[in-house]
C-alpha positions in Angstrom: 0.0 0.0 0.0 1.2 3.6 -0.8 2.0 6.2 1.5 -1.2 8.0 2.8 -1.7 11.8 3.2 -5.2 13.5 4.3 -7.0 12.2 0.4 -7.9 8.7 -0.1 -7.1 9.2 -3.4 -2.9 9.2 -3.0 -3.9 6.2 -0.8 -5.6 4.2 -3.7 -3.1 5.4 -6.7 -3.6 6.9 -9.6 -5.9 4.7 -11.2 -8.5 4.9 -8.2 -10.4 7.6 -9.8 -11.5 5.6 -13.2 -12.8 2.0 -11.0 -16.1 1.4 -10.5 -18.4 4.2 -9.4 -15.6 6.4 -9.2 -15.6 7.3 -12.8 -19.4 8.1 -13.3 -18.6 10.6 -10.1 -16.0 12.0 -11.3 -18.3 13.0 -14.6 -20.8 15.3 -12.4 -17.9 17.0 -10.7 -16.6 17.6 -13.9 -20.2 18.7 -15.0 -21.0 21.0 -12.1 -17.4 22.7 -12.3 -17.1 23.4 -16.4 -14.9 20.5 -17.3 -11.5 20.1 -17.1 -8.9 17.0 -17.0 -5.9 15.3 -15.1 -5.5 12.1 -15.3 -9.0 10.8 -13.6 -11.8 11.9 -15.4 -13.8 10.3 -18.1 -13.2 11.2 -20.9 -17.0 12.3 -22.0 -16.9 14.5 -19.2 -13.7 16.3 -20.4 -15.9 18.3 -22.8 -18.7 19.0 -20.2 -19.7 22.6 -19.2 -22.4 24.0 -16.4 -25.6 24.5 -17.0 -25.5 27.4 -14.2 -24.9 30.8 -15.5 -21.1 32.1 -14.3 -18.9 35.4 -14.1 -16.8 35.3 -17.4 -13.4 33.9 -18.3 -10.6 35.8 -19.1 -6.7 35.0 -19.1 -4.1 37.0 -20.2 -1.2 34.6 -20.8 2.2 36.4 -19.9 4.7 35.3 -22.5 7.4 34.2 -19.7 7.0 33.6 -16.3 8.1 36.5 -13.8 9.4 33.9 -11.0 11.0 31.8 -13.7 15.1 31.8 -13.8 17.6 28.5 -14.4 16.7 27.6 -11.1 13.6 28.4 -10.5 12.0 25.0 -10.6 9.2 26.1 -12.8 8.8 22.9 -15.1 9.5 23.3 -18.7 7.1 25.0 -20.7 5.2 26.0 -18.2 3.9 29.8 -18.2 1.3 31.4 -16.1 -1.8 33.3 -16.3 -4.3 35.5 -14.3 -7.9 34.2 -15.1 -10.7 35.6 -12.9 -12.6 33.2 -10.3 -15.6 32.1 -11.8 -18.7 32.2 -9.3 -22.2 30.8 -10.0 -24.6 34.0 -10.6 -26.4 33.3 -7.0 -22.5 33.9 -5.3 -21.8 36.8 -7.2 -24.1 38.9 -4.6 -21.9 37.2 -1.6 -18.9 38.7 -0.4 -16.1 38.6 -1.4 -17.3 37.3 -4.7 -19.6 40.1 -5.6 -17.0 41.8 -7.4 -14.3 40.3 -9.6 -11.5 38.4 -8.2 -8.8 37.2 -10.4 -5.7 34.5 -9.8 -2.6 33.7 -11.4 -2.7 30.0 -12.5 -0.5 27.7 -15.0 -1.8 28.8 -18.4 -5.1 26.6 -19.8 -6.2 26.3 -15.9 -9.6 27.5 -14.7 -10.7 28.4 -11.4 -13.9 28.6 -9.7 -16.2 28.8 -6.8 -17.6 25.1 -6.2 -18.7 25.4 -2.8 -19.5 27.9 0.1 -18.1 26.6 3.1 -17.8 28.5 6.8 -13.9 28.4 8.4 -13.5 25.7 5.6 -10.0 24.3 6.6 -8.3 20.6 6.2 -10.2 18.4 3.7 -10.0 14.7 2.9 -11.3 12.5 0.0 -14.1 10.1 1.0 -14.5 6.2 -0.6 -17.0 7.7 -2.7 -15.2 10.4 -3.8 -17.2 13.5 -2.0 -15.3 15.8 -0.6 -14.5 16.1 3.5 -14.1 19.4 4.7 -13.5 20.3 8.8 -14.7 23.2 10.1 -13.0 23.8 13.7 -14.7 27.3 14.8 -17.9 25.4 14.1 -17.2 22.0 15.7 -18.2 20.2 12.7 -17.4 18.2 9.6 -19.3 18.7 6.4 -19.4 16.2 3.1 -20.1 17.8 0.1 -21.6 15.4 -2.6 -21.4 16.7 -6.9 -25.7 16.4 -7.1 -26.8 15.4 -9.9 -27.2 18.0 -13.2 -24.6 20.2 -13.1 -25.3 21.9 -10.6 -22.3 23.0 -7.8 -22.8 22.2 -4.2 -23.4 25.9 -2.3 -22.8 23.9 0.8 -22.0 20.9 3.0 -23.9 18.0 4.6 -22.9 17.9 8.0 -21.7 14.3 9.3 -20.2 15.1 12.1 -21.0 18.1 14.6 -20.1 19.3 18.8 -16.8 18.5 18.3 -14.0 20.2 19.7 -11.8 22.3 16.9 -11.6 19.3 14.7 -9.1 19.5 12.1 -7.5 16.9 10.3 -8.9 13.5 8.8 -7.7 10.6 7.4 -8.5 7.4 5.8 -7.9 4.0 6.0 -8.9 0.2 5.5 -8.5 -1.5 8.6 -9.4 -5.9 8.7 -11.0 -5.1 5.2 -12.9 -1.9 6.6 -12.6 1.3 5.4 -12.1 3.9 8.5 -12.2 7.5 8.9 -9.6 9.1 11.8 -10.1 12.8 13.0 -8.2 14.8 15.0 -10.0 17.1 17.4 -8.1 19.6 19.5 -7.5 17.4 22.6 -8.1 13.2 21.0 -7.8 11.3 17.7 -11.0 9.5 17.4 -12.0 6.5 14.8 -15.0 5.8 13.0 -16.2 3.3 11.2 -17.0 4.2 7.7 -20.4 2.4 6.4 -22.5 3.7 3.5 -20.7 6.7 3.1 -21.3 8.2 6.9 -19.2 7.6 9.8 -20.7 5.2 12.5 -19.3 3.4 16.0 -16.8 6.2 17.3 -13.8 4.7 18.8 -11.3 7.0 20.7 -7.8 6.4 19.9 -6.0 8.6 22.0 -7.3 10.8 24.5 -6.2 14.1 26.7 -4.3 15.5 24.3 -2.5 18.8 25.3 -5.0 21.5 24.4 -5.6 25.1 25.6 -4.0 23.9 28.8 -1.6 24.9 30.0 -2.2 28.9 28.7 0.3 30.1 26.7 1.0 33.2 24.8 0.2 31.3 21.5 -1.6 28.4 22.0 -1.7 26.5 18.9 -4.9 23.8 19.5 -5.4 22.5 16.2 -4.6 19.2 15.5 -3.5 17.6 12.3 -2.7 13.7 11.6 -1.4 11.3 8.9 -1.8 7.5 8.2 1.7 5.7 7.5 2.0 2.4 5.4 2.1 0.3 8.9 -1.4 1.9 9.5 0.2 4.3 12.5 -0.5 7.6 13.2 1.1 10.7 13.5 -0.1 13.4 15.5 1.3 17.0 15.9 1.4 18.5 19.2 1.5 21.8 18.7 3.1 24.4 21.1 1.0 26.2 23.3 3.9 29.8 23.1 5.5 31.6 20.4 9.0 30.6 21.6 8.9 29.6 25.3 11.1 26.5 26.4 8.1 25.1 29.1 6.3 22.9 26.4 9.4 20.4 26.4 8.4 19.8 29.7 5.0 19.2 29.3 3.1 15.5 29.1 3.4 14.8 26.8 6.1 17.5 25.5 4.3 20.3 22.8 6.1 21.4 20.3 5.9 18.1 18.5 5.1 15.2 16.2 3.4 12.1 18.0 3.4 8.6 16.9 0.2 6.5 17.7 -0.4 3.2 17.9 -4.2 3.2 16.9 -4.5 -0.7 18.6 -3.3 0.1 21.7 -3.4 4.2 21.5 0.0 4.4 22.5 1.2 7.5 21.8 5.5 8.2 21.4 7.1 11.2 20.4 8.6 11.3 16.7 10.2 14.1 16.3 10.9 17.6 18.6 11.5 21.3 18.2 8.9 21.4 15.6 6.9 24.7 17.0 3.3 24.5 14.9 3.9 21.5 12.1 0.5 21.9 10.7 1.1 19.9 7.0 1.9 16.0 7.1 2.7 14.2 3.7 4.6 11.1 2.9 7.5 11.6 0.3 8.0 9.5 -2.7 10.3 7.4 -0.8 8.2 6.7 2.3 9.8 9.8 4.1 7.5 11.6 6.4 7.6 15.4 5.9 6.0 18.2 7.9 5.4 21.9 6.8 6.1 24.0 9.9 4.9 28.0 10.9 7.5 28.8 13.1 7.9 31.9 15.1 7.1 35.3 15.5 9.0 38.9 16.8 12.4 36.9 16.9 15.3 39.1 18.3 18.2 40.2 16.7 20.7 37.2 17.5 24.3 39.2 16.5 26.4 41.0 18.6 27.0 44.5 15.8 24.9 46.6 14.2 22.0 46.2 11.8 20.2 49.1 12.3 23.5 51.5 11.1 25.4 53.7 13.4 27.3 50.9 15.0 25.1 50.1 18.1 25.2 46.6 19.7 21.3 45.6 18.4 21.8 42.1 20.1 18.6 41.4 21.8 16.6 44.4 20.0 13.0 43.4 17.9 14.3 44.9 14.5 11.3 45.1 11.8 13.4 44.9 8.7 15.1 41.6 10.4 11.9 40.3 11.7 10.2 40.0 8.3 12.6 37.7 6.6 13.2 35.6 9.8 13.5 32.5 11.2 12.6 30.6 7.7 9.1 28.6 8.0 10.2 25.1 7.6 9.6 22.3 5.4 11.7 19.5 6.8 11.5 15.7 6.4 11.3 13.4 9.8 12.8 11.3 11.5 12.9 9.1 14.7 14.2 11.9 16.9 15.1 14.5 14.7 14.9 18.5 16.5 13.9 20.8 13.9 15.4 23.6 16.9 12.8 25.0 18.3 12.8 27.3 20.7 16.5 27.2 20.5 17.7 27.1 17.1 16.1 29.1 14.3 16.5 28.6 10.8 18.4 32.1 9.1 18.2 32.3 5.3 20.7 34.7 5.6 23.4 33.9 3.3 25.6 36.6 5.5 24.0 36.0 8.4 23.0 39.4 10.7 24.1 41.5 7.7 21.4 43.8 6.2 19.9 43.0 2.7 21.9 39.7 2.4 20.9 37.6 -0.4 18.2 35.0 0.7 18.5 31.1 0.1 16.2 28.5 1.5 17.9 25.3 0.3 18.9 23.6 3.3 19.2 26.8 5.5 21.3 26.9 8.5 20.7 27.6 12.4 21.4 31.1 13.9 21.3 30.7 18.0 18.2 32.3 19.6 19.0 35.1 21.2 16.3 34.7 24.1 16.3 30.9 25.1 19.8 29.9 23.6 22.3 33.0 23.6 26.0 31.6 22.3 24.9 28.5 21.6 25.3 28.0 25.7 22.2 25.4 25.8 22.0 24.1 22.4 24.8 23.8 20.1 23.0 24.7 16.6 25.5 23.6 14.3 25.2 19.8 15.6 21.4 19.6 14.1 21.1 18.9 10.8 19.8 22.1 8.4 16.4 22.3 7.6 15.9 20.4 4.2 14.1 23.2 2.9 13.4 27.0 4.0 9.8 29.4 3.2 9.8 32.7 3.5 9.3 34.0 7.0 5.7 34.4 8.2 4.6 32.2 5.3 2.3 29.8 7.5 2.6 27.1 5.6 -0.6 24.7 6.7 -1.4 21.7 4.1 1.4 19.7 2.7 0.5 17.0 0.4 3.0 15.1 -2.1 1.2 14.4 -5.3 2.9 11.2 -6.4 0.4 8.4 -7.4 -2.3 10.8 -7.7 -4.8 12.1 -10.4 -3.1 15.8 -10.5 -1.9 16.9 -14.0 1.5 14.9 -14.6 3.5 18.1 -15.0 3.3 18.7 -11.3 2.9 15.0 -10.0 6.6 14.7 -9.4 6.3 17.2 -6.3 4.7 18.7 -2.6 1.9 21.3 -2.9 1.5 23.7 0.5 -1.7 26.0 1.0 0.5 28.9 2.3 -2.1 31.1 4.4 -0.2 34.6 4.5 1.3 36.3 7.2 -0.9 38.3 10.4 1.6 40.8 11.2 4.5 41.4 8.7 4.8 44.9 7.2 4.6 44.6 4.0 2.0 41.3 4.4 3.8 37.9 2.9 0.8 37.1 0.6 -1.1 34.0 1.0 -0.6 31.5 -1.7 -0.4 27.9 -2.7 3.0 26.8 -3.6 4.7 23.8 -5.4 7.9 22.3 -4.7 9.8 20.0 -7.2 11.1 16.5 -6.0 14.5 16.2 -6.7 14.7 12.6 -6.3 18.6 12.4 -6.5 19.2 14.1 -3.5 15.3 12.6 -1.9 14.5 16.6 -1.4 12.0 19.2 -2.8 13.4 21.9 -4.5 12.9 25.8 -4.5 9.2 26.7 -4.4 7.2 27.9 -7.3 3.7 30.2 -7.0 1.5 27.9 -8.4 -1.6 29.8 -7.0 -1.4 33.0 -6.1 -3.9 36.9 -6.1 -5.4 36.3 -3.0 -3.9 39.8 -1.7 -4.4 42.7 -3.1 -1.8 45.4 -4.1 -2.4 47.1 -1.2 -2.1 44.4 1.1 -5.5 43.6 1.8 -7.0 39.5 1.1 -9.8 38.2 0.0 -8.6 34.9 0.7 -6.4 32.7 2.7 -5.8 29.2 1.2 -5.3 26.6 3.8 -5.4 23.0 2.3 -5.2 21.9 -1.3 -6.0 18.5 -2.5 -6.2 16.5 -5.8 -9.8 15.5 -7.0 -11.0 13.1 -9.0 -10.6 15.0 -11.9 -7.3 16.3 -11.7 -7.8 19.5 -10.5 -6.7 21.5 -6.8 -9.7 21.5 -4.7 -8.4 24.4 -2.0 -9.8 25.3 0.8 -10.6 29.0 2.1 -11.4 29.5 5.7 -11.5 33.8 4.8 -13.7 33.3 1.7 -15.6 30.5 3.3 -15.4 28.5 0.0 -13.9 25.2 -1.6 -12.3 26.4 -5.2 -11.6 24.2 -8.0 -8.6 24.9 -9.5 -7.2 23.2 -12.8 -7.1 22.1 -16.4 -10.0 23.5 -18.3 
């Protein structure tokens, strides 16, 4: 079996799409979202368009892409295009789709509005192929189903509700059964999965840290994988935005959890990982995690940065601050510290020195200057670098590789991230979703490519905030939006 991530689909393969009732389903999506192709759809359905009346279509192809240099890892032949987000007419009244909204996409992709869903966050492919989608403000987890004659779904069936902030979901076949895991803020329960609803609750794991102890950053949110062995893993987020008490905590925040879901023993993975919302298997059966690490760090470097030649050691510097630590995208292992609180990832290719030149392949450690001045706790240099550095204040949430999955071939050979945008960077780091090439010589992803991005405006301001993407049935993105409150589908006309 293949590894898992949060869509049953990379669980099944490729092929899972086309068998049996799959097919047929993946027709009316097709139908209801104005066609479009990747690798899963029938082909009668390719040529389908909806029957409900939409915004217009426009692209403006730009003859090379801006991002795009010899090492860019922008596939070849691949240019980009803003096309405006088609709404059906009765969404076109709602905010923030009563005016035009526009995104820059790969060239010959469409985009559109196929659901309205509140705080719509983590989502998960069902058996049947309709869509999961958890909704943690609301304590709830909604199923939306393609109905029948072309019509797109405006909103969710709710299967599950009073939960406690659930986020992420999984599936798997246990003793011939298929199984749905989700992840609330404080326990990973299990339900059976029978005629497409989930039935007989198990709890794996209970008592999970949550908004106790109080921090100054309490991260509650839960997300969770399935590995090839059936095991779990469970991040633990930290409950500050750098303090060293959740190492000491039981069990320790600021982690990734194994789980035994037979016995619900629980073991920690991996440590100093501060908020590792995304989970994804790599080709190779690696686990990854896509990390939001901290905020307001202080300047770590006994000189000047400001000018004048002051000592700023210790001093919250703006123009520092927005460009550090790196967010993190870093594969596991048993025991691995990703540094956190002590060690922070610096881009900095001369580190401390204004406008240095910026390079997140395997970034190194810079000391914090708080919890880990001079290396006197921690010794940085002994952990290995970070396999692969985002932009500060990113907040990279879901990670998914798309190997052995139904999205377009160009970008099967790499990870996708829902990159939700910074809260309080000056200028704001724009929300995105961004693909990374799999280098598969050195077993690491490569530098990061836009692959959907205009949810900010010029001056700063979003309509939108991406937080999971996910590969349908038909090949395209189905992203998540918990600003917009909607699901968009996103790929080949």
């Amino acid at each position: 079996m293949s590894p898992l991530t949060g869509s049953l689909l990379t669980r099944r393969g490729p092929g899972a799409a086309a068998a049996g009732g799959a097919a047929a389903l993946a027709a009316v999506v097709l139908a209801g979202c104005g066609g479009g192709s990747g690798g899963g759809g029938a082909s009668a359905a390719r040529t389908a368009t909806p029957s409900a009346p939409e915004t217009s279509l426009t692209s403006t192809t730009n003859p090379t892409n801006p991002t795009a240099s010899a090492a860019s890892g922008v596939p070849r032949g691949v240019r980009f295009a803003k096309v405006t987000l088609r709404a059906p007419a009765g969404l076109t009244r709602e905010t923030p789709f009563d005016q035009p909204r526009t995104l820059t996409l790969p060239a010959g992709w469409s985009a559109e509005v196929w659901a309205r869903v509140d705080n719509a966050r983590f989502e998960a492919w069902t058996p049947e192929d309709a869509l999961l989608v958890s909704e943690p403000a609301l304590g709830r987890i909604v199923k939306l189903v393609p109905p029948a004659g072309g019509r797109v779904p405006e909103s969710g069936t709710t299967i599950l509700d009073g939960l406690t902030d659930p986020q992420g979901m999984a599936f798997d076949r246990v003793n011939g059964q298929e199984v749905l895991y989700v992840a609330e803020s404080d326990r990973v329960d299990r339900y059976v999965w029978s005629n497409g609803q989930p039935t007989a609750r198990t709890t794996v794991v209970g008592n999970l840290p949550d908004t106790d102890p109080v921090g100054d950053d309490v991260h509650r949110a839960k997300s969770l994988v399935v590995a090839p062995d059936h095991t779990l893993y469970v991040t633990l987020a930290s409950s500050t935005n750098a303090g060293t008490a959740d190492s000491k905590m039981h069990p320790p925040r600021g982690t990734i959890a194994h789980v035994d879901p037979s016995t619900g023993k629980l073991t920690i993975y991996a440590t100093g990982v501060r908020n590792g919302e995304g989970l994804s298997f790599d080709p190779t059966g690696s686990l990854w995690t896509a990390v939001n690490n901290r905020d307001n760090i202080l300047y770590p470097f006994h000189r000047s940065y400001t000018g004048g030649g002051d000592d700023d050691f210790f001093k919250t510097i703006p123009a520092y601050v927005n460009d550090h630590p790196a967010e993190e995208l870093a594969k596991l292992s048993q025991g691995r510290n990703l540094g956190w609180p002590y060690c922070n990832p610096d881009p900095d290719t001369r580190p401390g020195v204004p406008g240095s030149p910026l390079n997140y392949d395997h970034p190194a450690f810079t000391s914090d200057a708080h919890n880990n001045p001079g290396g006197r706790v921690l010794n940085c240099a002994s952990l290995p670098r970070i396999d692969r550095g985002i932009p500060a204040h990113s907040a990279p949430l879901g990670l998914h590789f798309l190997q052995g999955t139904t999205a377009p071939r160009t970008w099967q050979g790499g990870a996708v991230v829902a990159l939700h945008g910074s809260w309080n960077r000056h200028p704001p780091r724009a929300p995105a979703v961004a693909w990374f090439p799999w280098n598969a010589k050195r077993r690491t992803l490569g530098t990061q490519v836009q692959l959907i991005s205009g949810f900010q405006l010029p001056n700063g301001d979003r309509w939108g905030r991406p937080v999971d993407a996910v590969p349908g049935p038909d090949g395209a993105l189905y992203v998540s939006d918990d600003t917009a409150g909607a699901i968009y589908r996103i790929g080949p006309r």
